[in-house]
C-alpha positions, 0 to 999 in steps of 0.5 A, spaced: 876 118 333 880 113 338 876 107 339 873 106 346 874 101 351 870 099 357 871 096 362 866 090 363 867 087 369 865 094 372 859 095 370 859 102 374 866 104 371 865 109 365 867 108 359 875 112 357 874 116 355 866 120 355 866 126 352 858 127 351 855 121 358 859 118 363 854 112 362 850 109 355 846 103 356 847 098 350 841 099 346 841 090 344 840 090 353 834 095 351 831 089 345 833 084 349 827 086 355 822 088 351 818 094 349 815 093 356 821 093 361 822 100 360 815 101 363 816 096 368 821 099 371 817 106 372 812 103 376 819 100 380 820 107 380 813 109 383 813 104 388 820 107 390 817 114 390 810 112 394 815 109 400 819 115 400 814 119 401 810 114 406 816 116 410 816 122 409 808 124 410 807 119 417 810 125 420 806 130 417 800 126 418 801 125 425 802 132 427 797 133 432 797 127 435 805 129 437 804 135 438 800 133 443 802 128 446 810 130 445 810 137 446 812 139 439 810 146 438 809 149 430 816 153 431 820 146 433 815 144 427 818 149 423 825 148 424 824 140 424 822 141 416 827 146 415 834 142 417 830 136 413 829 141 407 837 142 408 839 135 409 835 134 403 839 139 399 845 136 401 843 129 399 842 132 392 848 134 391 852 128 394 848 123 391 847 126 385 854 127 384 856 119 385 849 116 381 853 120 375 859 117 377 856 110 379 849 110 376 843 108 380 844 100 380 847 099 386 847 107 390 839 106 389 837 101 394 842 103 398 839 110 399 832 107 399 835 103 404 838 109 408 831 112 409 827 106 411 832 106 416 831 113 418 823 112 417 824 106 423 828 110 428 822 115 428 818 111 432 823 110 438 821 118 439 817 117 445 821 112 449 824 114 455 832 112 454 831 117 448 829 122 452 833 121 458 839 122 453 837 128 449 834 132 454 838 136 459 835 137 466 831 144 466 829 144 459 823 145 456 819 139 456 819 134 449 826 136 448 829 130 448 823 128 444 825 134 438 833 132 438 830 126 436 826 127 430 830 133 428 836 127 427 832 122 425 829 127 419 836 129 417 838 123 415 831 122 412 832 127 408 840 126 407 837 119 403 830 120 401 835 126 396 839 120 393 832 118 390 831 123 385 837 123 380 838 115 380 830 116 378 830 121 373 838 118 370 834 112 370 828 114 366 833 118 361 836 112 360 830 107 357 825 112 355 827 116 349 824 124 349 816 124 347 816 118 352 818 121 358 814 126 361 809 121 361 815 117 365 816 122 369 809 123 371 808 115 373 815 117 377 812 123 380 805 119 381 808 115 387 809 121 392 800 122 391 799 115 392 804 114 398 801 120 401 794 118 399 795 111 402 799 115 409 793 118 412 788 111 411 793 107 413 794 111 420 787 112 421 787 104 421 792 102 425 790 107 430 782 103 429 787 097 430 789 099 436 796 101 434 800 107 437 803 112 432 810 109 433 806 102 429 805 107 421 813 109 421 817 102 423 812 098 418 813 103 413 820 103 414 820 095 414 816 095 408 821 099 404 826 094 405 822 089 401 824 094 395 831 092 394 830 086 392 825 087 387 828 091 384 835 086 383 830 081 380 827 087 375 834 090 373 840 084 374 846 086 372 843 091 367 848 097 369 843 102 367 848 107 363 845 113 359 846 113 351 850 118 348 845 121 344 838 121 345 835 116 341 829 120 340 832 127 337 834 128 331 841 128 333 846 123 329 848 117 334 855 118 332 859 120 338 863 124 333 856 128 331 854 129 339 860 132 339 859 137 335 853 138 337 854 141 343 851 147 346 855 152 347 856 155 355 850 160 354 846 156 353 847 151 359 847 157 363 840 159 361 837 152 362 840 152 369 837 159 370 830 158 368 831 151 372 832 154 379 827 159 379 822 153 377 825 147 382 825 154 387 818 155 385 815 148 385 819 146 392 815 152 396 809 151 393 808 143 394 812 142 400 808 147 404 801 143 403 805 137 404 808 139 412 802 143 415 795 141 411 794 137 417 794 142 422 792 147 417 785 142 417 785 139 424 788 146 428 786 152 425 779 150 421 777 145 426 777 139 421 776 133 426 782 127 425 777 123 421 776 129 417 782 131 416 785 125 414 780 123 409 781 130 406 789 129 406 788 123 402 783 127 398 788 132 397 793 127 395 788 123 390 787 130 386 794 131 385 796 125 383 790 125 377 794 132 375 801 129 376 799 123 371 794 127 366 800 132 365 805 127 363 798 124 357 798 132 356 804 132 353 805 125 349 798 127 346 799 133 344 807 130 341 803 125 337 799 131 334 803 135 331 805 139 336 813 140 338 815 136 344 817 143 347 812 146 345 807 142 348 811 142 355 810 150 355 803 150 353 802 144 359 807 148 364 802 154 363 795 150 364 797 147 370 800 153 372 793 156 373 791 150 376 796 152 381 793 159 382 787 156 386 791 156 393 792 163 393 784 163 393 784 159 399 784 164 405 779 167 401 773 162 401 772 159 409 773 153 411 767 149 408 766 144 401 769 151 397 776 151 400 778 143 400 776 144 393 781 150 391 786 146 395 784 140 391 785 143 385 792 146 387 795 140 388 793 137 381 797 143 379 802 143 383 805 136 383 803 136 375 808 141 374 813 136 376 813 132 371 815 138 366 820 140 370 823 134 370 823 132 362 827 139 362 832 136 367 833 130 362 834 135 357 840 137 360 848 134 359 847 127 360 854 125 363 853 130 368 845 130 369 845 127 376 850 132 379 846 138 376 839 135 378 841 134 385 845 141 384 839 144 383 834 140 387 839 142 393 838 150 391 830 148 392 831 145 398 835 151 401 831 156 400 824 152 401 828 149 408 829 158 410 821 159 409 819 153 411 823 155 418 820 163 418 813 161 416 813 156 423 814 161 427 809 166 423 804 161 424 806 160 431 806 167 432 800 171 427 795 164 428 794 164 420 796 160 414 794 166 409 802 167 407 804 160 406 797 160 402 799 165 397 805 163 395 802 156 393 798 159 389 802 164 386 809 162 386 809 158 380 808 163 376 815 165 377 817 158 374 813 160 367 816 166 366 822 163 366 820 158 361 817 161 357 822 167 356 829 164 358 829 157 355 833 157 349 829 155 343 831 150 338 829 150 331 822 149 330 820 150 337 
C-alpha cells in the first residue's frame, strides 16, 4: 500500500487517501493528555448535552403558563413539536455529513452556539413587535405568538441536531469499545440533568420575580460560555477517529481493516435494526419530555409546584437508569461476558423497565402513577446508551453521516406522531395512547436486536 500523507496545516482535511476513516486521532496525542482526558472530555460533553436540553425543556416546562397567557392550544402545541421534530431530522442529516467530513472541533461550538441563539429568541415570543409582525388582522388570537416559537424552535432543532454526531464521533474517538457505553451513558446523562435542573430553576426565578421569558434568554446565554471551555479542554486536537478500534481484536494495520470489512449485508442489517431502535426510542422519550407537564398540571390537576418537582423527579430517575446502563455494561465486559452480549442482555432489562408506562393510565393519578412514570424514564433514557455503543459499531469513515441518517428517520416519524397525538389530545381529553407506546414500543427495538444484528464469533 502507498504511503499516506496528511495535510497538518488543516487539522479538518482528511488524510488521502481513507478507505476505513475519514478521521484517525494520532495515538501519541492520546498519552500526551493522560488517562484522564478521555473522561474529561465526556463531562464537557455532558455539559454540552445539559444545555441542549435546558433549551430544549424550557419550553416544555412553561407549557401551561403559555398556553394561558399566549393562547397556545395543545393542537398548535403539537405541531410546534412536530416541525422542531423535522427541523431536527434535518440537522441530523446536514450536520452529520460535515462532522465526518470536518470532525466535531470547530462544527461543535458552532451548532451549540446556533441553539443558544434560537433558546434567546424564545424569549421575545411575547413582545408586541412580534406579534405585530407575524399575525395578520383577523387571525386567531396568539398567532403571532405561535409563528414565533415555530421559527425559533426550528432552528432549535436545526442545531441542537448538530450535538449528536460531533458527540458520539468524539466518544468513538477517545474511548475504545468496553468503555464507551459508559461514555455514552455520561453523554446521555446530561439531557436528565438539563431537564432535572429546568423546572427547579423556573420555579425560582418565577419566586424571584422573573417572567418566563427570564429561564430562555439566561440558559441560552449560559450555553454561550461553553464554547470556550471547550477550546481550553480540546485546543488544537483535531479529534479524528482511529482506523481501527483500539479495543477489538482487529489488526492495527490499515491493510488488515481492509480486509476486514463487513460485507454490504451486513451493513444493511445493522442499519435495519437501527432504525426500528432510534424509531422506537424517539417516540417513547420524546412524548414525556414535550406533554408531562401538561399531562401532570391539565389533565390530572397537579398543582405548578407539584408538577415541577415531579418533572424533575421524573428527570432525576431517568438519569440514574441512563448511568447505571452504561456500569451494567462495563461490569458485566469485565466479568467475562462478551461486550455485545452484555449490550442485548442490558437492552432486554431496560426494555422492561420501560414497559411500566404502559401501566400508567391504568393506576390513577396518586404516588403509584409517578412511580411507574418514574420507573419508565429510567428505562427509557437507559436504552440510549446502547443504542448509541451500536452506532459507533458501524463505519468509522461514515459514522456521523449514518447517525445523523438515522436520528433524522427517528425525527420524522416521531415528528408525524407527535403532531396527531396533539390533536387527539386536544380532541379525546386523554393521554391513554401516547402512554402506551412509551411503555411498549421499545420492544420493537429488542426484537430488532436480538434477531437482526449480525453476530460475531463468540458473541
Amino acid at each position: 500500500m502507498s504511503e499516506q500523507h496528511s495535510d497538518s496545516s488543516n487539522p479538518f482535511k482528511p488524510t488521502e487517501p481513507t478507505p476505513t476513516s475519514a478521521l484517525a486521532l494520532p495515538e501519541p496525542a492520546l498519552h500526551e493528555h493522560g488517562p484522564m482526558w478521555p473522561w474529561a472530555i465526556c463531562f464537557v460533553l455532558l455539559v454540552a448535552t445539559l444545555l441542549n436540553y435546558m433549551d430544549r425543556q424550557a419550553l416544555a416546562v412553561t407549557l401551561p403558563t403559555l398556553k394561558t397567557e399566549l393562547n397556545l392550544n395543545e393542537s398548535r402545541i403539537g405541531t410546534i413539536e412536530k416541525y422542531f421534530s423535522y427541523s431536527f431530522a434535518l440537522g441530523g442529516l446536514l450536520f452529520g455529513w460535515l462532522a465526518d467530513r470536518y470532525g466535531p472541533r470547530i462544527l461543535y461550538p458552532a451548532v451549540l452556539t446556533g441553539w443558544s441563539v434560537a433558546g434567546i429568541a424564545t424569549s421575545m415570543a411575547g413582545q408586541e413587535w412580534v406579534t405585530k409582525l407575524l399575525e395578520k388582522p383577523g387571525d386567531e388570537p396568539g398567532t403571532g405568538v405561535y409563528h414565533w416559537l415555530l421559527i425559533c424552535r426550528i432552528v432549535l432543532g436545526l442545531c441542537e441536531a448538530g450535538h449528536w454526531p460531533c458527540a458520539l464521533l468524539t466518544v468513538r474517538a477517545v474511548l475504545v469499545a468496553k468503555q464507551r457505553t459508559l461514555g455514552n451513558g455520561i453523554l446521555q446523562s446530561g439531557a436528565s440533568i438539563g431537564a432535572i435542573i429546568v423546572p427547579l430553576y423556573v420555579e425560582a426565578a418565577e419566586r424571584a420575580g422573573q417572567t418566563w421569558e427570564f429561564s430562555f434568554w439566561s440558559i441560552g446565554v449560559a450555553g454561550l460560555f461553553w464554547v470556550p471551555l471547550w477550546f481550553m479542554l480540546i485546543g488544537r486536537q483535531p479529534l479524528r477517529l482511529p482506523r481501527t478500534d483500539p479495543g477489538s481484536d482487529s489488526s492495527h494495520s490499515a491493510e488488515a481493516a481492509l480486509k476486514a470489512s463487513e460485507p454490504r449485508s451486513v451493513l444493511i442489517r445493522k442499519l435495519i435494526t437501527l432504525v426500528i431502535i432510534v424509531t422506537t426510542l424517539t417516540i417513547s422519550w420524546q412524548f414525556l419530555r414535550a406533554w408531562l407537564a401538561l399531562f401532570l398540571q391539565d389533565f390530572h390537576g397537579y398543582s405548578k409546584l407539584a408538577t415541577r418537582g415531579a418533572m424533575s423527579g421524573y428527570f432525576i430517575a431517568s438519569d440514574v437508569g441512563c448511568f447505571f446502563s452504561g456500569v451494567l455494561v462495563a461490569q458485566l465486559a469485565a466479568r467475562g461476558w462478551t461486550v455485545h452480549g452484555a449490550r442485548v442482555f442490558g437492552f432486554f432489562l431496560f426494555v422492561l423497565l420501560t414497559g411500566c408506562g404502559a401501566l400508567v393510565p391504568f393506576v390513577g393519578s396518586g404516588k403509584l402513577m409517578i412511580f411507574l412514570l418514574y420507573v419508565a424514564g429510567a428505562g427509557i433514557l437507559g436504552l440510549h446508551p446502547f443504542y448509541y455503543s451500536l452506532i459507533q459499531e458501524l463505519s468509522t469513515k461514515h459514522m456521523g453521516t449514518f447517525s445523523g441518517a438515522l436520528a433524522a428517520v427517528g425525527w420524522v416519524i416521531t415528528g408525524s406522531f407527535q403532531a396527531h397525538l396533539g390533536t387527539y389530545i386536544q380532541e379525546q381529553k386523554s393521554y391513554d395512547l401516547g402512554l402506551l407506546m412509551v411503555g411498549l414500543a421499545p420492544v420493537a427495538g429488542f426484537v430488532a436486536l436480538a434477531l437482526l444484528w449480525p453476530r460475531k464469533k463468540g458473541d
